[in-house]
Each structure stands twice: as C-alpha cells, then as structure tokens.
C-alpha positions as CSV (number, residue, x, y, z in Angstrom):
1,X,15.7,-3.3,-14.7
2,X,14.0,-0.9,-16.6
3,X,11.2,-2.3,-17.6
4,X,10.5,-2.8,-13.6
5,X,11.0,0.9,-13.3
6,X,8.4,1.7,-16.3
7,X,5.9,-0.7,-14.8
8,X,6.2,0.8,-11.5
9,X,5.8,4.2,-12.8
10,X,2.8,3.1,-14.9
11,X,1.0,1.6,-11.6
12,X,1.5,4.5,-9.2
13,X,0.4,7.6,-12.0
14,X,-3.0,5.2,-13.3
15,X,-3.7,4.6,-9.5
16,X,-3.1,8.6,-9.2
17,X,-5.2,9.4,-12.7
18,X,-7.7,6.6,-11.0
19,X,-8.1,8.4,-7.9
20,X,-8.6,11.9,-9.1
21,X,-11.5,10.5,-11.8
22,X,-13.1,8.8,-9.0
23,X,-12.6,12.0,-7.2
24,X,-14.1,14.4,-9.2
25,X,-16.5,11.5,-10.2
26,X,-18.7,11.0,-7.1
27,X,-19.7,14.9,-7.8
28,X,-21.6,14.4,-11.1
29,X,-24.8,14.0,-11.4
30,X,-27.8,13.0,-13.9
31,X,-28.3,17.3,-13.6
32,X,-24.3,17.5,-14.6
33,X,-23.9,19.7,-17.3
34,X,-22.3,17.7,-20.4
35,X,-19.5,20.1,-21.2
36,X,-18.1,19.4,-18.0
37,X,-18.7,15.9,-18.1
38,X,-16.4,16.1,-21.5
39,X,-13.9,17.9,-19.5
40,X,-13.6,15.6,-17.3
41,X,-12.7,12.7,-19.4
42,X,-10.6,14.9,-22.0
43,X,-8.4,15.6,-18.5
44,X,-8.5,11.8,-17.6
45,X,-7.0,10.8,-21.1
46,X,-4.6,13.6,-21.1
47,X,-3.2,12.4,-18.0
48,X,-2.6,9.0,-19.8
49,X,-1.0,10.2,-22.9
50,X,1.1,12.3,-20.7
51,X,2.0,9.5,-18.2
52,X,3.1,6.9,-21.6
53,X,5.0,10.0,-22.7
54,X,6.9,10.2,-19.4
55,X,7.6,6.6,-19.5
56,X,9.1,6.8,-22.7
57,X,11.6,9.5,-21.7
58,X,12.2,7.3,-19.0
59,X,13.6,5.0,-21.7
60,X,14.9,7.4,-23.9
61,X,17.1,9.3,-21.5
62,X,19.5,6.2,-20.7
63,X,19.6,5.0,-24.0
64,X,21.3,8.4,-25.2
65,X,23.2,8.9,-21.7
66,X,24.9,5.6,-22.6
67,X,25.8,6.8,-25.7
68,X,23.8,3.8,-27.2
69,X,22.0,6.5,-29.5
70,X,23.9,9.4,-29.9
71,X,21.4,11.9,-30.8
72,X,18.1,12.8,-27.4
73,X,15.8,13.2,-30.5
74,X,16.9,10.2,-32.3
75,X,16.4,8.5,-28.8
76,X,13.2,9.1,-28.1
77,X,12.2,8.3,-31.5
78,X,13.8,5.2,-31.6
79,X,11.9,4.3,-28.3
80,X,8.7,5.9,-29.2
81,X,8.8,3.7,-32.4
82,X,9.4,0.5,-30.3
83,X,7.0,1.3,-27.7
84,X,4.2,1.4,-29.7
85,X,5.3,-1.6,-31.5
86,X,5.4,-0.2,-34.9
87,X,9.5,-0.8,-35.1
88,X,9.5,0.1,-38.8
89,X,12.1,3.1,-38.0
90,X,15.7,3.8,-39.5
91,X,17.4,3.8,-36.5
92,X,19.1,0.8,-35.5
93,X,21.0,-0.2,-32.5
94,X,24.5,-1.9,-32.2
95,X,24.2,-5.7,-32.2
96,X,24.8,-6.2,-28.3
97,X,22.2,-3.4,-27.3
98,X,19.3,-4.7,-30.0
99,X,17.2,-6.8,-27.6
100,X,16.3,-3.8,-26.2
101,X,13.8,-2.6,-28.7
102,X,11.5,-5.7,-28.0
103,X,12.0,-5.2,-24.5
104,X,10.7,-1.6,-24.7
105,X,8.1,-2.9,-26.9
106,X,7.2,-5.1,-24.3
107,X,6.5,-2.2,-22.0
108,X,4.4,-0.7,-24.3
109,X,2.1,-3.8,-24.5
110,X,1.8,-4.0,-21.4
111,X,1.0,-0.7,-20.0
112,X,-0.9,0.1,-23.5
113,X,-3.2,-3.1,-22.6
114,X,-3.5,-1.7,-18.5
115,X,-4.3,1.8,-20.0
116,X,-7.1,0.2,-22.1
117,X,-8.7,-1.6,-18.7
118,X,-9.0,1.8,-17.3
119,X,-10.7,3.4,-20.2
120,X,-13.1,0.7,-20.1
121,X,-13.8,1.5,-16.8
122,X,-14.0,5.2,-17.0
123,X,-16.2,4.5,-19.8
124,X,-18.6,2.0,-18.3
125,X,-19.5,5.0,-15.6
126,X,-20.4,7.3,-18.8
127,X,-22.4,4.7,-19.7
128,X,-24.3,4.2,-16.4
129,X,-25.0,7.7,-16.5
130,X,-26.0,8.0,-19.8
131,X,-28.3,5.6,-19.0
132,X,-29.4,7.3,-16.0
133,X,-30.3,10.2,-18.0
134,X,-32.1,8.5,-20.9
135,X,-34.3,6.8,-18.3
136,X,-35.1,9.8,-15.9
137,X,-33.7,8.1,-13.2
138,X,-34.2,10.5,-9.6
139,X,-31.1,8.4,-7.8
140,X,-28.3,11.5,-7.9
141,X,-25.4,9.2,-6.9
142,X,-23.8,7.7,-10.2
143,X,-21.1,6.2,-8.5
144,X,-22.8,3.0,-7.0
145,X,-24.2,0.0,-8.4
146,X,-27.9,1.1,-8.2
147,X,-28.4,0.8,-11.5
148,X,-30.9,-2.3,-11.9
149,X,-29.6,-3.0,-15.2
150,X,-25.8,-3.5,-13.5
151,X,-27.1,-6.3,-11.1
C-alpha cells in the first residue's frame, strides 16, 4: 500500500518540479545570464532531493507509529538506508516486518531511476542552449526543436 502511496507522491511533485522548470524555462534565452541559468537548475534538483526526502518520511513515520522501530531517528535511518539500497545498517527489523526493507528499497529504485529521466531531460535543454550559444544562433526560443542538429 505504501509503495502505491510513494509512487503517487513521486509522480504528482516531478510533474509539479516538471512544470515549474518548463515554466521558468521558455523565459531563457541565448542572452540569459549564466548565473541564473545555474540557479535555475540548482532550484530544480533541490526540489528533487527534497521530494525523495519527503517520501522517505512518508516511510519512516509509519514504521515508528507502529512501533516496528521504536526510535523517529532510528526510523528514518533505517528507511533512508534501504531506500538508497545501501542496506549495510545496524538496525534490523523483527522477522515478520523484514520484507519491508526490500520493499522500500524497491521504491527507491524506482523513483531514483524516474528522477534520473528527468535530469536527463533538464539536461538535454542545457545542452541545446549551450549549443545555441557556441554557435551564435539568433533563434531566442530554446524551448523548441529548432535546433537543426535535434532533427
């Protein structure tokens, strides 16, 4: 059930982080300076961490209101540690609650591998604009696929 919950929540903030890129995106220009350029994308990633963070609260907060782990902090490390897969912590569940660790890691596969997919778009419009600017281009609207090199 809760991995339903954490894919949900994934979706709905990257279509959210999506939307405000794309946003603030169709504003830059070749002429844009590069420090807000930077900003831009520093804000976009933020908005990621911060979204995987709030997703593993999500886990973390049932876990420890179940009494599963006793301890918030312990909680969220526990989930933090399966989320990203490393699962090399010292916390350890009871026998009928330990398929949840590769159920959580699960999660974190999975929205990790979606997060990626929108880096790499993100990251493909830097590029078109980079290239923009390295060839002088005059077309001011970055946003489109009016680069010749992207047909």
């Amino acid at each position: 059930m809760f991995l339903i919950v954490i894919i949900f929540v994934h979706g709905a903030g990257i279509r959210i982080i999506n939307r405000r890129f794309s946003k603030s995106w169709i504003r830059m220009t070749r002429t844009t300076p590069h420090w807000r350029l930077n900003l831009l994308l520093a804000l976009t990633i933020a908005s990621l961490v911060i979204l995987h963070f709030a997703e593993t609260l999500i886990w973390a907060i049932p876990i420890y209101e179940r009494g599963v782990i006793p301890s918030m902090r312990d909680s969220y490390y526990y989930v933090l540690e399966s989320y990203t897969t490393l699962g090399e912590g010292n916390i350890a569940l009871p026998d009928r609650w330990r398929l949840l660790g590769p159920i959580i890691a699960i999660s974190g596969l999975f929205t990790f591998g979606w997060t990626a997919s929108i880096l790499v778009s993100i990251m493909t419009e830097f590029g078109r604009l980079d290239r923009a600017r390295a060839k002088g281009s005059d077309d001011e609207n970055l946003s489109d696929n009016s680069d010749p090199d992207l047909r």
